[in-house]
C-alpha positions as CSV (number, residue, x, y, z in Angstrom):
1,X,-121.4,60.8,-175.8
2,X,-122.3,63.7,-173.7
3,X,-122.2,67.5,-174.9
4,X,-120.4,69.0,-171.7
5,X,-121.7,72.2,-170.8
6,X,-118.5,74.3,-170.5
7,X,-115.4,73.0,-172.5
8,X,-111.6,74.6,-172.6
9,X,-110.6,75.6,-175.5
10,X,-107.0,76.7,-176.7
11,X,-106.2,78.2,-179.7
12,X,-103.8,80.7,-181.6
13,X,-104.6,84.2,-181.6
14,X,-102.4,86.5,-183.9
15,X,-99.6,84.0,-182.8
16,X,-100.5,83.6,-179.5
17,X,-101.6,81.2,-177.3
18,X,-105.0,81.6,-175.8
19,X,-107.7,79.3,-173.9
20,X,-111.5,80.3,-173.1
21,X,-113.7,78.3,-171.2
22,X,-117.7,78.1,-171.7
23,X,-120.3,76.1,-174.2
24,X,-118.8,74.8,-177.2
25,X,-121.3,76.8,-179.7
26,X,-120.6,80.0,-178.8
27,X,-119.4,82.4,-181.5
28,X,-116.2,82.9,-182.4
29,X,-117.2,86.6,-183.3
30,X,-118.3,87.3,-179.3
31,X,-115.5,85.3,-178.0
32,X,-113.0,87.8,-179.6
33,X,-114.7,90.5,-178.8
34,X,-116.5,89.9,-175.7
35,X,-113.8,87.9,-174.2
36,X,-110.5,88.5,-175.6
37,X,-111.2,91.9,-176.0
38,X,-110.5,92.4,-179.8
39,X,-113.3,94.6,-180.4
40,X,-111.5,95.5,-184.1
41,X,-114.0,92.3,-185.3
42,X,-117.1,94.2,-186.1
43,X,-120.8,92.5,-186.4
44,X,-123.3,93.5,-188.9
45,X,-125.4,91.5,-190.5
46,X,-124.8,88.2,-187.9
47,X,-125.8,85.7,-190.7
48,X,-122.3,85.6,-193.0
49,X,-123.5,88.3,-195.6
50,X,-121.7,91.1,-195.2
51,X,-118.4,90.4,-194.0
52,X,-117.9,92.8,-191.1
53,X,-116.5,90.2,-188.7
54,X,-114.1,88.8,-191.6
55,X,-111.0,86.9,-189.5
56,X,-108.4,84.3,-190.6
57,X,-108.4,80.8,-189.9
58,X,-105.5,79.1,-190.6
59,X,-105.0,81.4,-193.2
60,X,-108.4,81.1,-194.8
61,X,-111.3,84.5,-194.8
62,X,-114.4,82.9,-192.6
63,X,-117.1,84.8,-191.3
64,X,-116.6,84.7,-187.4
65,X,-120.2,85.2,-186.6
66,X,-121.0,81.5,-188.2
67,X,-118.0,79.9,-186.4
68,X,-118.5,77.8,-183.2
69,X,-115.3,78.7,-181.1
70,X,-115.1,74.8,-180.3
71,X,-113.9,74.1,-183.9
72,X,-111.2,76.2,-183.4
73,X,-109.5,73.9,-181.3
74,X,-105.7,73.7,-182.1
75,X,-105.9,76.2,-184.9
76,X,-104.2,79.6,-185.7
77,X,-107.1,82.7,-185.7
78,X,-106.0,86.2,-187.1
79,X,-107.9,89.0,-186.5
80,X,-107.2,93.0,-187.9
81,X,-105.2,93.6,-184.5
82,X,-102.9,91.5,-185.5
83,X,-101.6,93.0,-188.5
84,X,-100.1,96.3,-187.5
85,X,-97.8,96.3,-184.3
86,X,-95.4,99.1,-182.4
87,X,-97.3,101.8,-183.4
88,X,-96.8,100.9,-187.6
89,X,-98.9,100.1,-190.0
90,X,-98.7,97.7,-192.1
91,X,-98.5,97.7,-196.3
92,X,-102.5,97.1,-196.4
93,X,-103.2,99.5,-193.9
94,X,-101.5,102.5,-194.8
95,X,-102.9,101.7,-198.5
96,X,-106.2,101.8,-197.4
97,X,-105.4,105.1,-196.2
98,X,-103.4,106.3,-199.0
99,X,-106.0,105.1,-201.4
100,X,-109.0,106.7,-199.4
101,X,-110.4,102.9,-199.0
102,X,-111.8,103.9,-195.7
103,X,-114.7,106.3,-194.4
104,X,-116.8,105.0,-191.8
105,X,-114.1,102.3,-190.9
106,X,-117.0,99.7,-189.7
107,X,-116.4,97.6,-192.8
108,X,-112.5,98.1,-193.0
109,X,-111.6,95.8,-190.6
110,X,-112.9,92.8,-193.0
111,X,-112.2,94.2,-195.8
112,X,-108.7,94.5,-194.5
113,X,-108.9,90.5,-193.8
114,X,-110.2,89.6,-196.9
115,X,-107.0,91.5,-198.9
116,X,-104.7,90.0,-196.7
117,X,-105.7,86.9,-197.2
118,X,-105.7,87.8,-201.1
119,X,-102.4,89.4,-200.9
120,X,-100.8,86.1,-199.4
121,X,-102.7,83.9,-202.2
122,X,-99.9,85.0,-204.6
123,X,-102.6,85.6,-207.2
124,X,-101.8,88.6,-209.7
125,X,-103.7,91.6,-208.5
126,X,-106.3,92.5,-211.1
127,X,-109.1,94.4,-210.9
128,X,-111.5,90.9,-211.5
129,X,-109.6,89.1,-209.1
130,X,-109.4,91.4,-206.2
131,X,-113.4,92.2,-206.4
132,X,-113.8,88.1,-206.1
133,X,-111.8,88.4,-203.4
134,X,-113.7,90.7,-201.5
135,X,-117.5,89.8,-202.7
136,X,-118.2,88.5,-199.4
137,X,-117.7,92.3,-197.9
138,X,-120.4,94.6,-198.0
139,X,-118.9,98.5,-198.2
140,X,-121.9,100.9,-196.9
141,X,-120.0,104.1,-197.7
142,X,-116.8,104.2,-199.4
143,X,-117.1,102.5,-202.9
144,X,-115.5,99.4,-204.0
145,X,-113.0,101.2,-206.3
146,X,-110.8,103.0,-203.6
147,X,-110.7,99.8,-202.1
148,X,-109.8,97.9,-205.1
149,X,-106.6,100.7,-205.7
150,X,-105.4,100.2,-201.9
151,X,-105.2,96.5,-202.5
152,X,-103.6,96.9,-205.9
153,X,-101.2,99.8,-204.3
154,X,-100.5,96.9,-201.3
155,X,-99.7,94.1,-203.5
156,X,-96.5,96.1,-204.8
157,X,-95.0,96.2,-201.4
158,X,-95.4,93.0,-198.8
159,X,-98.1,93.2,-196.7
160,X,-96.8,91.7,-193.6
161,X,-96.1,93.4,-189.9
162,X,-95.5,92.4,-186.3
163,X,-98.2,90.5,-184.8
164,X,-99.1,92.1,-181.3
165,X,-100.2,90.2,-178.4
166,X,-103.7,89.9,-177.6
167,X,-105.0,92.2,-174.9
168,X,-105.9,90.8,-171.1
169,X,-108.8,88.7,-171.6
170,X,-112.1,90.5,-169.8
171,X,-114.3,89.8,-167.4
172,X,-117.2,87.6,-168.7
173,X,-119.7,89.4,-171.0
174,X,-123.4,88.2,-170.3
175,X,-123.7,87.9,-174.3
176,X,-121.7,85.1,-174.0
177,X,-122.6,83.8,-170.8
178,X,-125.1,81.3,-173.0
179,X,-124.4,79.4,-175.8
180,X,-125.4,75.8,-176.8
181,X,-123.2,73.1,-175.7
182,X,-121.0,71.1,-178.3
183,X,-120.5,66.9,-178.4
184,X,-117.3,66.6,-181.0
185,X,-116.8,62.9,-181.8
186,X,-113.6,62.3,-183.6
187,X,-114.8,59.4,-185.8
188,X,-117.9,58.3,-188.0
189,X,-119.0,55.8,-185.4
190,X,-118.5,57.9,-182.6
191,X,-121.0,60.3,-184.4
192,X,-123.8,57.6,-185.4
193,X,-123.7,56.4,-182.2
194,X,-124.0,60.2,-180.8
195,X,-127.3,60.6,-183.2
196,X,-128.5,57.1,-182.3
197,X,-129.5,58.4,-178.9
198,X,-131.7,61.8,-180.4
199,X,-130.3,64.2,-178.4
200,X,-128.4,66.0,-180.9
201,X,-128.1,68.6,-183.7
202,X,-125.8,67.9,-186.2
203,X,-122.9,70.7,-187.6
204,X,-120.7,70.9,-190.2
205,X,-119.8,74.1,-191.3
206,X,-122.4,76.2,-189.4
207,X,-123.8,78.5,-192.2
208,X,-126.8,77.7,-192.0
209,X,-126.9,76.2,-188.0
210,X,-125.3,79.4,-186.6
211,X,-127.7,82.1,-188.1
212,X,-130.6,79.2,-187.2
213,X,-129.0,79.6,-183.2
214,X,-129.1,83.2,-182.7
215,X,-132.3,84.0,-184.8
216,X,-135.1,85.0,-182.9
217,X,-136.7,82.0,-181.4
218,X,-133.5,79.8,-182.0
219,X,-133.6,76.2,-183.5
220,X,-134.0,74.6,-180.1
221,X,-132.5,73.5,-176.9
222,X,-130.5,70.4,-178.8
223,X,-127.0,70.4,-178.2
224,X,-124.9,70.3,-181.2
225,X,-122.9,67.2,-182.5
226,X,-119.9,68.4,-184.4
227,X,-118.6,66.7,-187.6
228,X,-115.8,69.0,-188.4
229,X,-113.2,66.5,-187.3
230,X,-114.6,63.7,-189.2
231,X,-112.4,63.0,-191.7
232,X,-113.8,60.1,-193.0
233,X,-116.5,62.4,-194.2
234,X,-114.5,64.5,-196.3
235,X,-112.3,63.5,-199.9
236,X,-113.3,63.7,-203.9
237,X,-112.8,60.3,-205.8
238,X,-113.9,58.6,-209.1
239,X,-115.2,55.4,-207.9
240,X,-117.2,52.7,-210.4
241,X,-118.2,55.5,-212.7
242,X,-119.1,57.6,-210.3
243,X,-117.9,61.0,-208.9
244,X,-118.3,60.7,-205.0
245,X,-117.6,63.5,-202.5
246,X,-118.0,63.1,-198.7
247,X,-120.7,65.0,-197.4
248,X,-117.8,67.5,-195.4
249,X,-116.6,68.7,-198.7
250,X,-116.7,72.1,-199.1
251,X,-117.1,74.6,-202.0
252,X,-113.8,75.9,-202.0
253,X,-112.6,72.2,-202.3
254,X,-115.0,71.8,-205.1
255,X,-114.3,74.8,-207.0
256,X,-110.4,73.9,-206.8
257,X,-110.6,70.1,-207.2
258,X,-108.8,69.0,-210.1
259,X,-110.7,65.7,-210.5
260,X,-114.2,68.4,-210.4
261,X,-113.0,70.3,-212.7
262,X,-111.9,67.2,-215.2
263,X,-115.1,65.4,-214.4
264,X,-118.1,67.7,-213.6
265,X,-116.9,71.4,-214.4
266,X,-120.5,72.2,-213.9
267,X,-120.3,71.7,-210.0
268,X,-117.4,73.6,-209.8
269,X,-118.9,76.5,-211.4
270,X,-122.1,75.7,-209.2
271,X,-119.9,75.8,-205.8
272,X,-118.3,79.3,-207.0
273,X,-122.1,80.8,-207.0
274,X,-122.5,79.8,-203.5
275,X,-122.0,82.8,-200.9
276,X,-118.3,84.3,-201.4
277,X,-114.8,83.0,-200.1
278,X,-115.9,83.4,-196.3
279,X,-118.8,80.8,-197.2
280,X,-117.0,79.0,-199.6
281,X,-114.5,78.3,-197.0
282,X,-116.9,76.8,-194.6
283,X,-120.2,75.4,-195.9
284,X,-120.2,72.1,-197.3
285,X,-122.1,70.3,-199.6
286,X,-123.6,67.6,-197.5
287,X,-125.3,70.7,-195.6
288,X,-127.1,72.3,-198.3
289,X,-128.5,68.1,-198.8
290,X,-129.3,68.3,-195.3
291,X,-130.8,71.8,-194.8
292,X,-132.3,71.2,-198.1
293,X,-133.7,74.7,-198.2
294,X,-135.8,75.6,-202.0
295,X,-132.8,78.0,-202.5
296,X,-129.9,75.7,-202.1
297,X,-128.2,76.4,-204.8
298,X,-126.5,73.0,-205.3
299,X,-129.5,71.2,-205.2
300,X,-130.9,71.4,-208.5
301,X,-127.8,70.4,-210.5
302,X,-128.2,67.1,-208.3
303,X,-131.1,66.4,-209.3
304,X,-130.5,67.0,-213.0
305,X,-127.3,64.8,-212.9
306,X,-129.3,61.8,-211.2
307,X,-127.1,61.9,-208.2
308,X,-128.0,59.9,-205.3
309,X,-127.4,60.4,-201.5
310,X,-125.9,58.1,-199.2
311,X,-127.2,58.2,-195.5
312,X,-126.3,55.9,-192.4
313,X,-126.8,55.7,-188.7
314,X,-125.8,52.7,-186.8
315,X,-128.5,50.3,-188.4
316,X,-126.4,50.8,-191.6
317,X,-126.1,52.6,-194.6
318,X,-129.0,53.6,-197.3
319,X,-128.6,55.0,-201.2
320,X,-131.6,57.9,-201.6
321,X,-131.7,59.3,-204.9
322,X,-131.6,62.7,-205.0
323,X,-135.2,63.2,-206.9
324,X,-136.4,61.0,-203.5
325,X,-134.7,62.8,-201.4
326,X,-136.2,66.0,-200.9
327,X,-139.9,65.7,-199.4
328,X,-140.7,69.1,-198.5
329,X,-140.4,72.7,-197.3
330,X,-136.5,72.1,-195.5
331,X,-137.5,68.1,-195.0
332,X,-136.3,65.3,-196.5
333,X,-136.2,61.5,-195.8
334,X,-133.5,61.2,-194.1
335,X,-134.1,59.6,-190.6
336,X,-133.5,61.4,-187.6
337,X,-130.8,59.2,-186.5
338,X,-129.0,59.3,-189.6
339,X,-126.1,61.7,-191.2
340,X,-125.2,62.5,-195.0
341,X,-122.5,60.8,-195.5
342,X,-121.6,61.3,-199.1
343,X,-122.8,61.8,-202.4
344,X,-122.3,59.9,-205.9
345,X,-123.0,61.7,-209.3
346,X,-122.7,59.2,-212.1
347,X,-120.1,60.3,-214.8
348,X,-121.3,60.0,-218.5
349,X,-119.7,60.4,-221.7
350,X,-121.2,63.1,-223.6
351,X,-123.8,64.6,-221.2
352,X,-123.9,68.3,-221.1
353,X,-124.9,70.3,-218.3
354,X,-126.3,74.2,-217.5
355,X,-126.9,76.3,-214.8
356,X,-128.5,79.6,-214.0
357,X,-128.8,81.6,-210.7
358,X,-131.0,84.8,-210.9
359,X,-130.1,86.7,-207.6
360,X,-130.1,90.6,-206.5
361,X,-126.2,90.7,-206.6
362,X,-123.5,88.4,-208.2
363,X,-122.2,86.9,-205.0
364,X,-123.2,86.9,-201.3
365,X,-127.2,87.0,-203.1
366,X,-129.8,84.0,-202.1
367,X,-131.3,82.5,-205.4
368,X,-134.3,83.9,-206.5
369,X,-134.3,81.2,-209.5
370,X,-132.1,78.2,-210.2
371,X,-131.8,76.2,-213.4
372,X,-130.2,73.3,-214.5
373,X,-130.5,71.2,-217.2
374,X,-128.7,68.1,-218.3
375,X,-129.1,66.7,-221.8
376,X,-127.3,64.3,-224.4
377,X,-127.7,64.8,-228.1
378,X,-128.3,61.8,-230.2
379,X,-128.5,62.6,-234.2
380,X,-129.3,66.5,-233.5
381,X,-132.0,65.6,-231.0
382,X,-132.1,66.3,-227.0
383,X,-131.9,62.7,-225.1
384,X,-132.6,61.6,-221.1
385,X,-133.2,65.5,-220.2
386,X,-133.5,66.6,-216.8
387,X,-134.6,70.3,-215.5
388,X,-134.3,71.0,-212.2
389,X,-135.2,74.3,-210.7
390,X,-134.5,75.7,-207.1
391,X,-136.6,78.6,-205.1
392,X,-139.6,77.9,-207.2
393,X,-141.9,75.2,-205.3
394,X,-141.6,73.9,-201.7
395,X,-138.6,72.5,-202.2
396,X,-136.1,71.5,-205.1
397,X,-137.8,69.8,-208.3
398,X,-137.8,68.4,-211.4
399,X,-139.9,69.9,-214.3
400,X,-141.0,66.5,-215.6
401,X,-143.7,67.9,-218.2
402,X,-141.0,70.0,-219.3
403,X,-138.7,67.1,-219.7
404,X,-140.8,65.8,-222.0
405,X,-141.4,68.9,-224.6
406,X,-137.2,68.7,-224.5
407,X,-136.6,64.6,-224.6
408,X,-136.6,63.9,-228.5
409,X,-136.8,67.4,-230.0
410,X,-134.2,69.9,-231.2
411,X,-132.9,73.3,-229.6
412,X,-134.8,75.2,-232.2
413,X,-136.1,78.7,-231.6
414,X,-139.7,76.5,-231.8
415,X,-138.7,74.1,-228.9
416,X,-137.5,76.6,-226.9
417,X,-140.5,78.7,-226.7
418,X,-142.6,75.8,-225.9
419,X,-140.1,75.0,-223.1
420,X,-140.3,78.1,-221.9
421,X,-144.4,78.5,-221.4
422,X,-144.3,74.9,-220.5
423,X,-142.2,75.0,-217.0
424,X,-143.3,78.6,-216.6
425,X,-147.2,77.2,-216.3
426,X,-146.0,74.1,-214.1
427,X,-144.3,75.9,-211.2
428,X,-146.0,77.4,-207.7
429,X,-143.4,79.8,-206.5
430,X,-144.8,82.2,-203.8
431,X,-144.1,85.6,-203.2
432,X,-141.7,86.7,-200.5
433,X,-138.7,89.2,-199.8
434,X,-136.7,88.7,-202.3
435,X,-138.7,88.2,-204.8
436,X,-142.6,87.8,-206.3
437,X,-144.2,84.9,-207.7
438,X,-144.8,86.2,-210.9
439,X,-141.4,87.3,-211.3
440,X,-139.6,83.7,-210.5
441,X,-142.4,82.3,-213.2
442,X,-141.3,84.8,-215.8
443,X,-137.6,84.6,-214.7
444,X,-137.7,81.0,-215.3
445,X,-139.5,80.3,-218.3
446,X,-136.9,82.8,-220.4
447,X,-133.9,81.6,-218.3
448,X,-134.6,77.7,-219.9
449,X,-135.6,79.1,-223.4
450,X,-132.2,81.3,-223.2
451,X,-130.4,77.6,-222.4
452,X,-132.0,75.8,-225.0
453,X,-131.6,78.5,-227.9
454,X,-128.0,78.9,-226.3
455,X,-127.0,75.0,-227.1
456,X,-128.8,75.0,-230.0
457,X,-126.4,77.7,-231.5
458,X,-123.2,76.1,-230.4
């Protein structure tokens, strides 16, 4: 399989057809603005934090900016142009305005995506429910409240309007004269055999590749290998005990599974702490495994629930376990020829699970500090416990010495200071932006002494 260097690609734009021509792994963000001339997109922070270039795909919030336009192939893309037509605005629109939830305007437009979207979920317009809905957009001037009102004050009225046609497409814009070409093999063996030959990068969701691609220096001159279209890599089952989930499941299908929720509600509360909906939407476990940054937030509650990682290339398929898996600072031992393919997460009766993420901000924030720690209680006393802790070392680890202070004792007050001073004397975190080593150490011994007085009072 080759990764052609310009590829045609048609798609819906506010119901109408469209086709661009170029590399594969350009932004959808520059494509609409540069190309199609919808300059109503904005870009701020170009690495899916703040929300400015908000669109609709198929009906879902994404962050344009960490879209590659070739996996928009055959889909339906909505933009803010395209909810106001013949000179009217629509229900959200002239709320905003009503509701003075506009000043500057340069967030509006994704704000304005994000409460469509919410507006069309059906879901009754609270006040909790409609800041969830917008945690993925940053407001630099006007204050969430006004735009909370507008989007209460729209949901009372529909929210529809004509959908225009898109303007002429431009000339071409030399920001998007470059780009990294795109290989997109429709099934798994199409993409082992792809890797097999070490020419390519491979994409899922592009959170984490696409701010990688346009970050100073870049990731390099690979070509991309897109999975999006694999569906054999996606789907959540209960199989022999365990709970498996394809390596292209994403957060938003984790937070919403039903067999999650029944089985693990711990990983559904995990995916909900990941990013906001735009992120949600998009990035997929078997990415964070992959990336397997220190911060991933998933990471830890793996390794405290004993999960193991399936690999494969075309020599076959391998079983990692998770507490294996992770080797160092963003590497891990997976081959170079070989893809995540799924996950399994043994199910047992009566284990308990708890996790912690200490961030600047409740959503959108990367983790200063993760916890989790899995325990079963056998006549009052803690049994096979794991800690795991994220953003602390190198990469994600268990607190083994830690472990064993918990393994046999009770959640006393006693037990949980020891705990405590225990895992906060066995971590190296480092200081950096976000945060300072002797904060994480701090942060982390009383975030495990909170979860072990916590469970022993319930």
């Amino acid at each position: 399989m080759t990764a052609p260097a310009t590829v045609t690609t048609g798609f819906l734009v506010n119901g109408n057809p469209v086709e661009v021509s170029g590399p594969g792994g350009r932004r959808l963000l520059d494509v609409l603005r540069c190309e199609l001339g919808l300059t109503g997109t904005k870009e701020g922070c170009g690495e899916g934090e703040c929300g400015a270039c908000t669109v609709l795909l198929d009906g879902e919030v994404v962050d344009s900016c960490l879209v590659p336009v070739c996996q928009v192939e055959g889909h339906a893309v909505e933009t803010v142009e395209g909810l106001a037509g013949g000179g009217e605005l629509n229900g959200l629109q002239a709320a905003f305005l009503e509701a003075g939830g506009a000043q500057c305007g340069f967030c509006t437009p994704g704000m304005l995506m994000s409460g469509q979207a919410f507006l069309r979920s059906g879901t009754e317009p609270t006040e909790g429910a409609i800041r969830e809905s917008i945690a993925g957009n940053l407001c630099r001037c006007t204050g969430y409240t006004k735009i909370v009102e507008a989007i209460q004050l729209a949901a009372e009225a529909p929210a529809g309007g004509p959908i225009p046609a898109p303007p002429h497409p431009l000339p071409s814009d030399p920001r998007v004269a470059g780009g990294t070409p795109v290989a997109t093999p429709h099934t798994l063996d199409e993409a082992l055999r792809a890797m097999a030959s070490g020419r390519y990068r491979p994409i899922a969701g592009g959170t984490d590749v696409m701010v990688g691609l346009t970050a100073a220096g870049g990731l390099g001159p690979e070509p991309l290998l897109d999975l999006w279209r694999i569906d054999e890599l996606r789907g959540i089952r209960v199989e022999a005990g365990d709970l498996v989930l394809g390596s292209l499941t994403t957060y938003s299908a984790l937070r919403h599974s039903t067999v999650v929720r029944e089985r693990l509600p711990i990983l559904a509360e995990v995916a909900s702490a990941v990013g906001a909906a735009q992120i949600q939407n998009r990035g997929t476990i078997g990415g964070n495994i992959a990336t397997a940054s220190p911060a991933g937030d998933t990471l830890p509650l793996l390794l405290a629930a004993d999960a193991s990682i399936v690999v494969g290339s075309t020599r076959g398929e391998r079983t990692i376990r998770a507490d294996e898996f992770f080797t160092g600072y963003r590497r891990t031992a997976r081959e170079a020829d070989e893809l995540v393919l799924r996950i399994r997460i043994p199910l047992r009766e009566g284990r308990e699970f708890r996790f912690r993420k200490v961030g600047t901000r409740r959503a959108q924030a990367i983790s200063k500090v993760t916890v989790a720690v899995a325990w079963t209680v056998e006549g009052g006393r803690w049994r096979d416990v794991r800690v795991a802790l994220g953003s602390v070392a190198e990469r994600p680890v268990r607190a083994m010495a830690t472990e064993a202070v918990l393994d046999g004792a009770r959640p006393t007050p006693e037990t949980a200071d020891l705990a405590a001073s225990t895992v906060a004397a066995g971590i190296s975190p480092i200081d950096d932006v976000r945060s300072t080593a002797a904060y994480r150490r701090a942060v982390t011994g009383r975030v495990l002494r909170r979860i072990v007085l916590e469970a022993g009072a319930s």
